[in-house]
Structures are given as C-alpha cells and as structure tokens.
py3Dmol code that shows the C-alpha trace and the ligand (Angstrom):
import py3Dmol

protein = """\
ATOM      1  CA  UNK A   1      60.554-102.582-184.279  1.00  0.00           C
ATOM      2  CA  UNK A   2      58.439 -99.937-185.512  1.00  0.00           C
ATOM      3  CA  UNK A   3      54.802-100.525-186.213  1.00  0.00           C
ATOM      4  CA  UNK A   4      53.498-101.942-189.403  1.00  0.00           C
ATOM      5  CA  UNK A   5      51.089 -99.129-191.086  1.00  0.00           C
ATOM      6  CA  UNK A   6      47.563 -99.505-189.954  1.00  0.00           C
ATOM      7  CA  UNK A   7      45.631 -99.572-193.095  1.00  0.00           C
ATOM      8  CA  UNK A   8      42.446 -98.299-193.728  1.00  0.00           C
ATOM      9  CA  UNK A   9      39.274 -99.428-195.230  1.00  0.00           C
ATOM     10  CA  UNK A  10      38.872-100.801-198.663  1.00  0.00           C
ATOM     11  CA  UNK A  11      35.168-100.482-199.947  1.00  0.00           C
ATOM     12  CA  UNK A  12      34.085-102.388-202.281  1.00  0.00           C
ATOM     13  CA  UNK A  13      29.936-101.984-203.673  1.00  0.00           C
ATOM     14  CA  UNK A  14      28.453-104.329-205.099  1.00  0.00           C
ATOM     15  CA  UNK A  15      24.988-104.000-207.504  1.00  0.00           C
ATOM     16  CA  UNK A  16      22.859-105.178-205.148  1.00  0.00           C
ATOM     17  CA  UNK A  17      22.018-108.499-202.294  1.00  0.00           C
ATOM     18  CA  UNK A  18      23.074-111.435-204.177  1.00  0.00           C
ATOM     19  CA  UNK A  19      25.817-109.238-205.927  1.00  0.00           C
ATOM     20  CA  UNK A  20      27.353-108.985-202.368  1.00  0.00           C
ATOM     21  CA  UNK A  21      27.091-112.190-201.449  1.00  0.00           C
ATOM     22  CA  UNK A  22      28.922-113.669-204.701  1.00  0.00           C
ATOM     23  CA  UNK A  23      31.813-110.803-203.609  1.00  0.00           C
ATOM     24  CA  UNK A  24      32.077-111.965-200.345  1.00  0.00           C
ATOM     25  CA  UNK A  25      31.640-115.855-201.406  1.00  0.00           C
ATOM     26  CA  UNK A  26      34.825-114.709-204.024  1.00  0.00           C
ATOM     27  CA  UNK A  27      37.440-113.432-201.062  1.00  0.00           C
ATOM     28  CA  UNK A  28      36.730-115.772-198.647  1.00  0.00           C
ATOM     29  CA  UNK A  29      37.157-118.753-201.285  1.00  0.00           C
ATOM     30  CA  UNK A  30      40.247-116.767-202.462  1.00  0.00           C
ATOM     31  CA  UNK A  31      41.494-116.377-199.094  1.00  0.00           C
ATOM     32  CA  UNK A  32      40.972-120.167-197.966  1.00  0.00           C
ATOM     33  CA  UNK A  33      43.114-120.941-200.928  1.00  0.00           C
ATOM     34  CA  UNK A  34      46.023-118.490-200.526  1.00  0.00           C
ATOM     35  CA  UNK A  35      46.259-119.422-196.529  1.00  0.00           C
ATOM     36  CA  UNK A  36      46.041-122.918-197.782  1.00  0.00           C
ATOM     37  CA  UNK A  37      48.798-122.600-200.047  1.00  0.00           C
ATOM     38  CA  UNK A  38      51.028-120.546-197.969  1.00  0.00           C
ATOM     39  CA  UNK A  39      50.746-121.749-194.849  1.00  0.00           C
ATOM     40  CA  UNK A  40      48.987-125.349-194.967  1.00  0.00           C
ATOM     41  CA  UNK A  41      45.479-124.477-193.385  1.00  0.00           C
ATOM     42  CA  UNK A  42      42.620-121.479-193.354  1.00  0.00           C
ATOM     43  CA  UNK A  43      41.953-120.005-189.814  1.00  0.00           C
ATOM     44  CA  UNK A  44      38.421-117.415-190.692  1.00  0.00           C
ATOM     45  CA  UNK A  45      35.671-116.331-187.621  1.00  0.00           C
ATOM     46  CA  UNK A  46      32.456-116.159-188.867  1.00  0.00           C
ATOM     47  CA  UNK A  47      30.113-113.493-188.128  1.00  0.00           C
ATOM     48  CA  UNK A  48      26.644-114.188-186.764  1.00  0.00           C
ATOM     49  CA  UNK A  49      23.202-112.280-187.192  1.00  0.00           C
ATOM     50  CA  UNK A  50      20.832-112.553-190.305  1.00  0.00           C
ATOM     51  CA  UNK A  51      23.098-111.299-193.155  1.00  0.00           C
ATOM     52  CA  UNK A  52      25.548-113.670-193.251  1.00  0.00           C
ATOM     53  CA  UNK A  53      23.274-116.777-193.413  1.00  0.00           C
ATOM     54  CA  UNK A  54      23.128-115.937-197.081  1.00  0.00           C
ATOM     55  CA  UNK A  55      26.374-116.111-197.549  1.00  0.00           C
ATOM     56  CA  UNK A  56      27.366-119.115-195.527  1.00  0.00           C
ATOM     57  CA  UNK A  57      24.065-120.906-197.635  1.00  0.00           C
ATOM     58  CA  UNK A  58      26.130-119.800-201.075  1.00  0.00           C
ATOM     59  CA  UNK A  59      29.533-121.277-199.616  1.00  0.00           C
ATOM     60  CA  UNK A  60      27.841-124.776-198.927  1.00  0.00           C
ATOM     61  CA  UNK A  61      25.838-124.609-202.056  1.00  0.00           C
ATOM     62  CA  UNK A  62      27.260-128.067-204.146  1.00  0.00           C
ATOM     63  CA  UNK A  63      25.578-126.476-207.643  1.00  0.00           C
ATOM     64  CA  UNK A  64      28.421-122.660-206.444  1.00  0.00           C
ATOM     65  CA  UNK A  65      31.673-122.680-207.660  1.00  0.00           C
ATOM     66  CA  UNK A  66      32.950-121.880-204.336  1.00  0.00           C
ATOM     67  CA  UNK A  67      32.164-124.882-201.533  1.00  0.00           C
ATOM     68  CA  UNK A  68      35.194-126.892-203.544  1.00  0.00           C
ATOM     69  CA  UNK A  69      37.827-124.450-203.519  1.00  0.00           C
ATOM     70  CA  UNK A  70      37.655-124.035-199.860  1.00  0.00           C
ATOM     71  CA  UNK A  71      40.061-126.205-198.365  1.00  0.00           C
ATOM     72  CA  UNK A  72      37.888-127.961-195.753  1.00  0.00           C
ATOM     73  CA  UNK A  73      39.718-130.168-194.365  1.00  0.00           C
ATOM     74  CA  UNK A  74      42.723-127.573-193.361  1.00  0.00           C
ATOM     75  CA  UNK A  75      39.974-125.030-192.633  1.00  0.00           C
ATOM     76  CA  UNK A  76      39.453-124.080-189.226  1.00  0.00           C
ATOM     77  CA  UNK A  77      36.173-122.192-188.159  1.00  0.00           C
ATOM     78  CA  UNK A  78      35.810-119.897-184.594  1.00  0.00           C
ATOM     79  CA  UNK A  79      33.146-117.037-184.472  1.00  0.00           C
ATOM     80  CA  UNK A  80      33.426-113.494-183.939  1.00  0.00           C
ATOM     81  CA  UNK A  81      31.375-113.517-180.797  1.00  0.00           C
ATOM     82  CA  UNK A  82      28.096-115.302-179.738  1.00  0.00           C
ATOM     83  CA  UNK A  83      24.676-115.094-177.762  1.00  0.00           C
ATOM     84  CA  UNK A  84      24.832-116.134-174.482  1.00  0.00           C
ATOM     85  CA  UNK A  85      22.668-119.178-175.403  1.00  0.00           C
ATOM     86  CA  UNK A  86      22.646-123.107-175.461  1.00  0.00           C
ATOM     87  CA  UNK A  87      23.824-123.730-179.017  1.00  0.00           C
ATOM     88  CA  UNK A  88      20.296-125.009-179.862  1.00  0.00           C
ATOM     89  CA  UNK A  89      18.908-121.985-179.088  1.00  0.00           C
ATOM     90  CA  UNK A  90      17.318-119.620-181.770  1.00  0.00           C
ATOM     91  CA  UNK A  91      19.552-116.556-181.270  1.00  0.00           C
ATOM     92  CA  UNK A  92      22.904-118.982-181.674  1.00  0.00           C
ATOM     93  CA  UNK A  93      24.974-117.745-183.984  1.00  0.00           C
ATOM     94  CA  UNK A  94      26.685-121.012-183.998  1.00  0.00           C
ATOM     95  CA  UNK A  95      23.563-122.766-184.640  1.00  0.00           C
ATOM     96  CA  UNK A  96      22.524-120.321-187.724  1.00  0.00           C
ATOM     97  CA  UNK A  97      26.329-121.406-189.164  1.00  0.00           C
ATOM     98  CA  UNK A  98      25.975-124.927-188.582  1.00  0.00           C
ATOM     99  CA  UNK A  99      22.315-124.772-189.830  1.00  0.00           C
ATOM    100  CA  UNK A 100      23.419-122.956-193.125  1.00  0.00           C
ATOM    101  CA  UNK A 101      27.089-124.230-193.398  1.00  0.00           C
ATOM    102  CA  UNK A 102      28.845-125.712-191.083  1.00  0.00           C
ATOM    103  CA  UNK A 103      26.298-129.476-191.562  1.00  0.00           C
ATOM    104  CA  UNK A 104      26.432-129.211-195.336  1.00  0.00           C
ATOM    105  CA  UNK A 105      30.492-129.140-195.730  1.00  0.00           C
ATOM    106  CA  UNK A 106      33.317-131.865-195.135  1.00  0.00           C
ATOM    107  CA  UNK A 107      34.415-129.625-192.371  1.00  0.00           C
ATOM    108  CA  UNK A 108      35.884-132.431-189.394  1.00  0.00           C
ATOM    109  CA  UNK A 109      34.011-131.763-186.429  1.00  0.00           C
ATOM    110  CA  UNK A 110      37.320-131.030-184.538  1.00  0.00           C
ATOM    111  CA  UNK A 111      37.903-128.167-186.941  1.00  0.00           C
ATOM    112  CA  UNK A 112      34.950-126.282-185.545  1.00  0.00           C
ATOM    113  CA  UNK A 113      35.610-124.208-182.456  1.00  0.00           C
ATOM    114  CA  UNK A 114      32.361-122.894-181.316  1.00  0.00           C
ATOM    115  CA  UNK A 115      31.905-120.548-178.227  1.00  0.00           C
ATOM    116  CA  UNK A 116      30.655-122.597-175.660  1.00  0.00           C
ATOM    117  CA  UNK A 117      28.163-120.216-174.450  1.00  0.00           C
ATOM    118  CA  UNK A 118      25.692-122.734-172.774  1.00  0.00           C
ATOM    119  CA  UNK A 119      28.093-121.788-169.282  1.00  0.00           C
ATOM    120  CA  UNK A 120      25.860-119.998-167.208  1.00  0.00           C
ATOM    121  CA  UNK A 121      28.921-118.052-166.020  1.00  0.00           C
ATOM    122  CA  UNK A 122      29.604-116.100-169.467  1.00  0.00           C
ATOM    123  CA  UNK A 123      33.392-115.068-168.453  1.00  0.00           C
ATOM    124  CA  UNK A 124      34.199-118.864-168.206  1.00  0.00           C
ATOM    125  CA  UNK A 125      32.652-119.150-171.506  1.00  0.00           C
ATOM    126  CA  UNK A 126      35.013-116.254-172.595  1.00  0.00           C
ATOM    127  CA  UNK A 127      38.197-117.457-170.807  1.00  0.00           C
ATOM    128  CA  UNK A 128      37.514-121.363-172.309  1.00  0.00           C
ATOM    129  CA  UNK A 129      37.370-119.333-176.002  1.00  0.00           C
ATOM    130  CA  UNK A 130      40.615-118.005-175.437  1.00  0.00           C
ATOM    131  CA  UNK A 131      42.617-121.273-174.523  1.00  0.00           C
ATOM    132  CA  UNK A 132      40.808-122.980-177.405  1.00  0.00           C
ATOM    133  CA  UNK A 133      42.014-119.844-179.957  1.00  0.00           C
ATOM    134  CA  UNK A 134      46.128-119.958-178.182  1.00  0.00           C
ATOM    135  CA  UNK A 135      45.390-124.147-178.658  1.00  0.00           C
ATOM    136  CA  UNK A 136      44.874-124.000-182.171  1.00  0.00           C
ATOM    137  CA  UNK A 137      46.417-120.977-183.171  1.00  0.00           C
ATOM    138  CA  UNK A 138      49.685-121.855-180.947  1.00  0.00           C
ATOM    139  CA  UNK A 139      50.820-118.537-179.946  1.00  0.00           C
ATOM    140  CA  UNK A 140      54.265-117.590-178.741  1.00  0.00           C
ATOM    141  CA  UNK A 141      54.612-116.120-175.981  1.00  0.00           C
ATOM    142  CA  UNK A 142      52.859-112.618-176.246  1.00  0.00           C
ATOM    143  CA  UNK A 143      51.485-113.237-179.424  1.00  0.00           C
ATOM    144  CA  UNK A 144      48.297-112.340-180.290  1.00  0.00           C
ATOM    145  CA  UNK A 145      46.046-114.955-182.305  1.00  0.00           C
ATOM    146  CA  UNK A 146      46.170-113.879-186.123  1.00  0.00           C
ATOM    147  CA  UNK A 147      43.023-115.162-187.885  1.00  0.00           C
ATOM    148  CA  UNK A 148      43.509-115.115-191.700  1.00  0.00           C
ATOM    149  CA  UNK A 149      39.875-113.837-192.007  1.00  0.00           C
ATOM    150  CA  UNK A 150      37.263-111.915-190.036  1.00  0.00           C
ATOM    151  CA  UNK A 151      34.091-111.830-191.121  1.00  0.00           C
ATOM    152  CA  UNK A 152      31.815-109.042-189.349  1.00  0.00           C
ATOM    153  CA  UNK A 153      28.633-107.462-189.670  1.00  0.00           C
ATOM    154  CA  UNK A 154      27.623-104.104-188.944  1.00  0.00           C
ATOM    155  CA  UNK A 155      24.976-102.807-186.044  1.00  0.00           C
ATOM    156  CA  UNK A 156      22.298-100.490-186.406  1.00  0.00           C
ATOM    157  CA  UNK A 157      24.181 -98.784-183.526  1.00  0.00           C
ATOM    158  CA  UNK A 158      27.642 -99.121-185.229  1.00  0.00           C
ATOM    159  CA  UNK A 159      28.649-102.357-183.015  1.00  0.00           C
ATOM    160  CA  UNK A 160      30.411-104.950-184.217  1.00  0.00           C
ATOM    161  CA  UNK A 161      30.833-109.007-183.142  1.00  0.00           C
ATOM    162  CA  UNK A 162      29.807-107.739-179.594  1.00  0.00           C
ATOM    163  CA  UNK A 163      31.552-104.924-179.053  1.00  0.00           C
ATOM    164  CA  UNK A 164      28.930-102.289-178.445  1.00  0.00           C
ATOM    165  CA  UNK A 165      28.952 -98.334-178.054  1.00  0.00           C
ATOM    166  CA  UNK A 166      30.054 -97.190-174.585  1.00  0.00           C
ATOM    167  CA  UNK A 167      31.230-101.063-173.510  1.00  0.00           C
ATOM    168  CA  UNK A 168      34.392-101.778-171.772  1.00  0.00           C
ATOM    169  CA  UNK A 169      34.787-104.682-173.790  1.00  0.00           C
ATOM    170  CA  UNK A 170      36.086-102.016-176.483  1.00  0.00           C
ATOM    171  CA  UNK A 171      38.699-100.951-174.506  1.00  0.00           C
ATOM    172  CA  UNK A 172      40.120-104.578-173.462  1.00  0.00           C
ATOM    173  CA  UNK A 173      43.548-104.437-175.007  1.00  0.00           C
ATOM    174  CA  UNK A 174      44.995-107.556-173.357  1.00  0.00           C
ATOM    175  CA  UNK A 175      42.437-110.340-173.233  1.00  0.00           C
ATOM    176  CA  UNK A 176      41.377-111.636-176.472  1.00  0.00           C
ATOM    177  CA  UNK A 177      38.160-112.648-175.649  1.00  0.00           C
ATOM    178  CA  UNK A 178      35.878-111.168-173.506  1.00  0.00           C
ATOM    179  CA  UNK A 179      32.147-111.386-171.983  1.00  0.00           C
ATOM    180  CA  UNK A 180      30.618-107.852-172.190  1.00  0.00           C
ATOM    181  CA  UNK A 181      26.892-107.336-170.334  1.00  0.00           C
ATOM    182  CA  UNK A 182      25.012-105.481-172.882  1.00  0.00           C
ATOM    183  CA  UNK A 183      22.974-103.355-171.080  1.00  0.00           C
ATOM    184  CA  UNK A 184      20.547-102.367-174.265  1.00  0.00           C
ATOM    185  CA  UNK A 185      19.717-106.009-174.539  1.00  0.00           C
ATOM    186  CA  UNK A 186      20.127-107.038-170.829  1.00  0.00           C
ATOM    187  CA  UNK A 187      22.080-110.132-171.365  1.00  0.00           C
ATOM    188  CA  UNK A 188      25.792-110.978-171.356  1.00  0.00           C
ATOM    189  CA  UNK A 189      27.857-111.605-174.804  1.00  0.00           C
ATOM    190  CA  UNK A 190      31.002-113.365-175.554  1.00  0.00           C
ATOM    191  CA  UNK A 191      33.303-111.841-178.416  1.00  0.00           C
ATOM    192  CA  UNK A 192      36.820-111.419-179.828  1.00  0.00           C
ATOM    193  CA  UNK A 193      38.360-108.306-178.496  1.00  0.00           C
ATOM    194  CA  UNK A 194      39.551-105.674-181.089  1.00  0.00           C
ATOM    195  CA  UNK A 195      43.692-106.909-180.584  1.00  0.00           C
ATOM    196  CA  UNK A 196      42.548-109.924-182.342  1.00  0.00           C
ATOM    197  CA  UNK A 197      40.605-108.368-184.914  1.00  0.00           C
ATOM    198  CA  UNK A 198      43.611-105.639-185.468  1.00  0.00           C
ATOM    199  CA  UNK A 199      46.024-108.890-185.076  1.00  0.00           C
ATOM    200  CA  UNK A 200      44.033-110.585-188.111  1.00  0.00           C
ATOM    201  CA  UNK A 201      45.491-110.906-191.808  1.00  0.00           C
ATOM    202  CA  UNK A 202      41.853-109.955-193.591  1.00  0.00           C
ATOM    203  CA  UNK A 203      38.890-108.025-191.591  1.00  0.00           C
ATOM    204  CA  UNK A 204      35.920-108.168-193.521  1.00  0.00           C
ATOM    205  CA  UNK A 205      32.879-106.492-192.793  1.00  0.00           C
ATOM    206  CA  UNK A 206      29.442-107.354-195.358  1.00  0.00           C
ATOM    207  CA  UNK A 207      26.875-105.285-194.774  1.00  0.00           C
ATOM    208  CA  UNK A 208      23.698-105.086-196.783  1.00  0.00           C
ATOM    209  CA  UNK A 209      20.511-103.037-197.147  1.00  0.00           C
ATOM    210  CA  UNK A 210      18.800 -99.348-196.963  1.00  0.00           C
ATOM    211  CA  UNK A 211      18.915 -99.240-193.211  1.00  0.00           C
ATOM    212  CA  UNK A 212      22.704 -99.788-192.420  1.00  0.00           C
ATOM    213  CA  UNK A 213      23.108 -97.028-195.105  1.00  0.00           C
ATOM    214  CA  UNK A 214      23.419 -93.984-192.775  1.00  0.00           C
ATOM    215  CA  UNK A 215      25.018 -96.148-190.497  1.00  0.00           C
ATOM    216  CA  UNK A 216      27.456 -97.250-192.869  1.00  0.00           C
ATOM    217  CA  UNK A 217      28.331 -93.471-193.717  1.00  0.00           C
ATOM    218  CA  UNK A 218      28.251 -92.301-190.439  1.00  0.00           C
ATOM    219  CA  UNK A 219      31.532 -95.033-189.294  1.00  0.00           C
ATOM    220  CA  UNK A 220      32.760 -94.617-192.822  1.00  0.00           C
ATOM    221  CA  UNK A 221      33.073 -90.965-193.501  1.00  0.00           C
ATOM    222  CA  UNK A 222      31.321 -89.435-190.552  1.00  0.00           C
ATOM    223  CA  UNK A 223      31.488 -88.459-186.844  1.00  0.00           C
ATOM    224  CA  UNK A 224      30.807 -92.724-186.070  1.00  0.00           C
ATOM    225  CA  UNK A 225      34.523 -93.410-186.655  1.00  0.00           C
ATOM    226  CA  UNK A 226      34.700 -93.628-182.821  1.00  0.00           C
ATOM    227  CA  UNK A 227      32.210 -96.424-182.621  1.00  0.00           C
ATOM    228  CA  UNK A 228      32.993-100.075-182.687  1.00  0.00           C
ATOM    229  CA  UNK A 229      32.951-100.705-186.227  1.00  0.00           C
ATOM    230  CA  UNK A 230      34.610 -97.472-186.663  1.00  0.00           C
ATOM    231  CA  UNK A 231      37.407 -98.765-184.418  1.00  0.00           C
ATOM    232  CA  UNK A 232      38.312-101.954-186.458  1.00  0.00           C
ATOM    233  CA  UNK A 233      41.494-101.437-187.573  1.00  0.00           C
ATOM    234  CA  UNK A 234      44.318-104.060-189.114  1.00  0.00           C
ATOM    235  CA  UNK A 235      48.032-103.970-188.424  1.00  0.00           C
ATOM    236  CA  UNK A 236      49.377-105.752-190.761  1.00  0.00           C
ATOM    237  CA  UNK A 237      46.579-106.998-193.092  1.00  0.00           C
ATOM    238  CA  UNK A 238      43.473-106.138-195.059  1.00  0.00           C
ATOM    239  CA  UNK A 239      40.030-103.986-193.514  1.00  0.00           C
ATOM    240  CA  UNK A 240      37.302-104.687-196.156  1.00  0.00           C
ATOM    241  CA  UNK A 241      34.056-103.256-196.385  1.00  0.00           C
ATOM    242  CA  UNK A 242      31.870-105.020-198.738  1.00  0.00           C
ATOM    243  CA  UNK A 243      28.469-103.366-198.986  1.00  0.00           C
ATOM    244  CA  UNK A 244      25.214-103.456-201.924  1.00  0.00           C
ATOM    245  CA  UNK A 245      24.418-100.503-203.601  1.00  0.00           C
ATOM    246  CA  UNK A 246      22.087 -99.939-201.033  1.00  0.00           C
ATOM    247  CA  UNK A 247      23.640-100.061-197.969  1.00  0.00           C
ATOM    248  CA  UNK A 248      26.485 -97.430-199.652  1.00  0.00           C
ATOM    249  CA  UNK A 249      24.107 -95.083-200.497  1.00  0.00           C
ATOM    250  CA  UNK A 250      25.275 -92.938-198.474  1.00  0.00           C
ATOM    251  CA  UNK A 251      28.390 -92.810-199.040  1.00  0.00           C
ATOM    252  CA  UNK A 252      30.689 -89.523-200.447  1.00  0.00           C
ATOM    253  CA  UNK A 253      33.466 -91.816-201.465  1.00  0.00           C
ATOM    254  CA  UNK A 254      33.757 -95.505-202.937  1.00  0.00           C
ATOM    255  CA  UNK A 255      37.113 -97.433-204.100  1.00  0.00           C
ATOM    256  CA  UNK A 256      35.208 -99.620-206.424  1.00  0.00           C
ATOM    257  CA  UNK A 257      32.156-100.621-207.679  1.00  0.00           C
ATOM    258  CA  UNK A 258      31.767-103.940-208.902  1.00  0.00           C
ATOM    259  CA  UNK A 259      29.745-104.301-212.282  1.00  0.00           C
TER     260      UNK A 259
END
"""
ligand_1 = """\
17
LIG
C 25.540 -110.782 -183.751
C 26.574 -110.239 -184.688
C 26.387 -108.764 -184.812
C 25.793 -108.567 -186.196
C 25.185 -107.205 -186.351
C 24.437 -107.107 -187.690
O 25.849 -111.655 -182.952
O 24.386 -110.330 -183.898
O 27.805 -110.613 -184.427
O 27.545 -108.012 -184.688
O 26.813 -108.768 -187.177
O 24.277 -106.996 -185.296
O 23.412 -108.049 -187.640
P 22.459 -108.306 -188.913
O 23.334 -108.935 -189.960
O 21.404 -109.250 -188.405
O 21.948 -106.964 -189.337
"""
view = py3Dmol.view(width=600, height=400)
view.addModel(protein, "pdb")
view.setStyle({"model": 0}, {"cartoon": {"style": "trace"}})
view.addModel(ligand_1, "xyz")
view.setStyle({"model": 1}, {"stick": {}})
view.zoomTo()
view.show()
C-alpha cells in the first residue's frame, strides 16, 4: 500500500505568551474531545522543560474553560521523554506535570504512564516504556503506537523530547523508545523515537520567546531542517507549530496569525 503523504508543518503565531498558551490549551481540549468521540479515549505525551508548565497550569485551571472538556477519565497521559531522575527530583519532567497538572485533574492514577526513570540502568527504563506504550496502546503485530497528540518543545540546539543533534537515538527506526547518553549534558535520557512521533495522529510543537526565534527559523525555513525538530515528520496526521510573536520573528513565512 503506498504511503500516506507526509505532511508538513502548519504554523500557527500567536500575539504573544499567554496568547500561545490559550492556542495550545484550544487543540489539545479540541483534540481530547474528537479522540473521545471517535474512538472512546484520548492517548497525548506531554512534553517536559519550562514552557509547557504554563500550559499544563491553564489545562488544570477550574476558573479555564478547558480542564472540563477534556475527557479525563478516558484520557491517557505518557511523556515525550524524561530526565534520567527519581521522579521527585527537580529536573523530572514527570514531576513538573504532576506538580502543574497531573494532581489538580480527575485523571485515575492508572491512566498516567510515567517513564520510570529512577532505574539506574536507563535502557531498562526505556525497554519498560515501551511494553507499557504496546500495553495500553495494544498494537498489532508490527504496529507502531499512534498517540493522538504529541506535545514537544523546541531546543536551543534544535532537539526535541531527547533526541539531540548528532545522537543515534535519531536514527532508531525500530525501537520506539530509546535511552540516548547525551554527551553535552553527560547524563543518559529516555525518549520516544521519531517512528512514534511520525506514527502519531497530531505532533505539536509550542515554542515561545526571543531566543528560540532563530532557532525556530533555522528548522523552519533554514539549513536546521536536518536537526531533530527539523526531522519530525507525521504520516498520516497533523505537524503543528504553535509559536508567540516572538519566537516567529524570524520567520519568512507564516500560515496564520491568530488575532
Ligand atoms: C526536556 C524536553 C525538551 C524541551 C526543550 C525546550 O526534557 O527538556 O523534552 O525537549 O522541550 O529542551 O525546553 P524549554 O521549554 O525549557 O525551553
């Protein structure tokens, strides 16, 4: 059967910070309800570092319009990639999601597949991640776990989850999670592999601010398409780029600016 058309980005700008974070608060509320509606339960990786927390914050806020559309009880939450650290450690991405989300939602425990990244041995960690995602997911045979949302944010460096420039974790085209050593920080990472990221039904990446402008140009438009973020790609699904004014500054070319 031949290939479904790859499809390229989508970029969407909005006015500025809290602009983007209503945007990206709007798709994946819209998203939780379509997958809801169409196929009984919302499957969506979060993204860790600092920019997100805002937006996790705005989809637990009770006073938003967008905590109670989200499906929580048929919503199923796995991460992009994680720290090699306990969970209770500062630098956990799970532990800035449950902090800002994940404790302030009806969300049942079971429903919340963290990376178990406290394993000393990181590639355990990574191989554990991947039963969990064919457990829940329940994959035929071949198939490649197909997330209804990604949500990723974009390195100063162009990585992405924890894929990183020059990594061989970028190249892994038949695991689905893997354990990279990141030799620029000296410390292993777990993170989704870019089959499941291509496999997924929405990628969304939300990057804010000045300093991921040239960045954000350079993967976009420029000679950075062959890094990480530059590599995200979706089969059969949507690749959104949701950026501030700020962060799309440099950009030649925009699909749409929000008001
Ligand atoms: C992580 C993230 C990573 C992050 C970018 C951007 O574990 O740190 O998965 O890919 O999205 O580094 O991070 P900021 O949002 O903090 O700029």
């Amino acid at each position: 059967m031949a290939e479904p058309p790859v499809n390229g980005p989508l970029v969407r700008v909005a006015p500025d910070a809290g602009a983007l974070m209503r945007m990206a608060a709007e798709e994946v509320a819209r998203r939780a309800e379509q997958a809801a509606a169409e196929r009984g339960r919302f499957t969506i990786a979060l993204a860790g570092g600092a920019t997100p927390k805002r937006l996790y914050a705005l989809l637990a806020d009770p006073k938003e319009p967008f905590r109670a559309r989200i499906p929580w009880a048929r919503t199923h939450v796995f991460f992009g990639d994680e720290r090699h650290v306990h969970p209770g450690h500062p630098e956990s991405n799970y532990g800035m999601a449950r902090a800002a989300l994940l404790s302030k939602v009806p969300i049942p425990p079971e429903n919340v597949h963290r990376i178990r990244a406290e394993d000393t041995d990181a590639a355990a960690a990574a191989t554990d991640y991947e039963a969990e995602l064919r457990r829940v997911l329940v994959l035929a045979p071949g198939a490649v776990p197909r997330l209804d949302l990604v949500l990723l944010g974009l390195g100063a460096d162009g990585h992405t989850a924890s894929l990183f420039p020059g990594n061989d974790a970028l190249e892994e085209r038949s695991r689905f999670v893997a354990a990279p050593f990141v030799d620029r920080l000296r410390t292993h990472r777990i993170t989704l592999t870019l089959p499941v990221l291509e496999a997924a039904r929405a990628v969304a990446f939300v990057v804010s601010g000045a300093e991921k402008a040239e960045r954000v140009a350079d993967v976009l438009e420029g000679a950075g398409t062959g890094l990480p973020a530059g590599r995200v790609r979706v089969r059969d699904g949507d690749l959104l780029w949701l950026l501030d004014a700020a962060a799309a500054a440099q950009l030649r070319t925009i699909d749409e600016r929000a008001g």
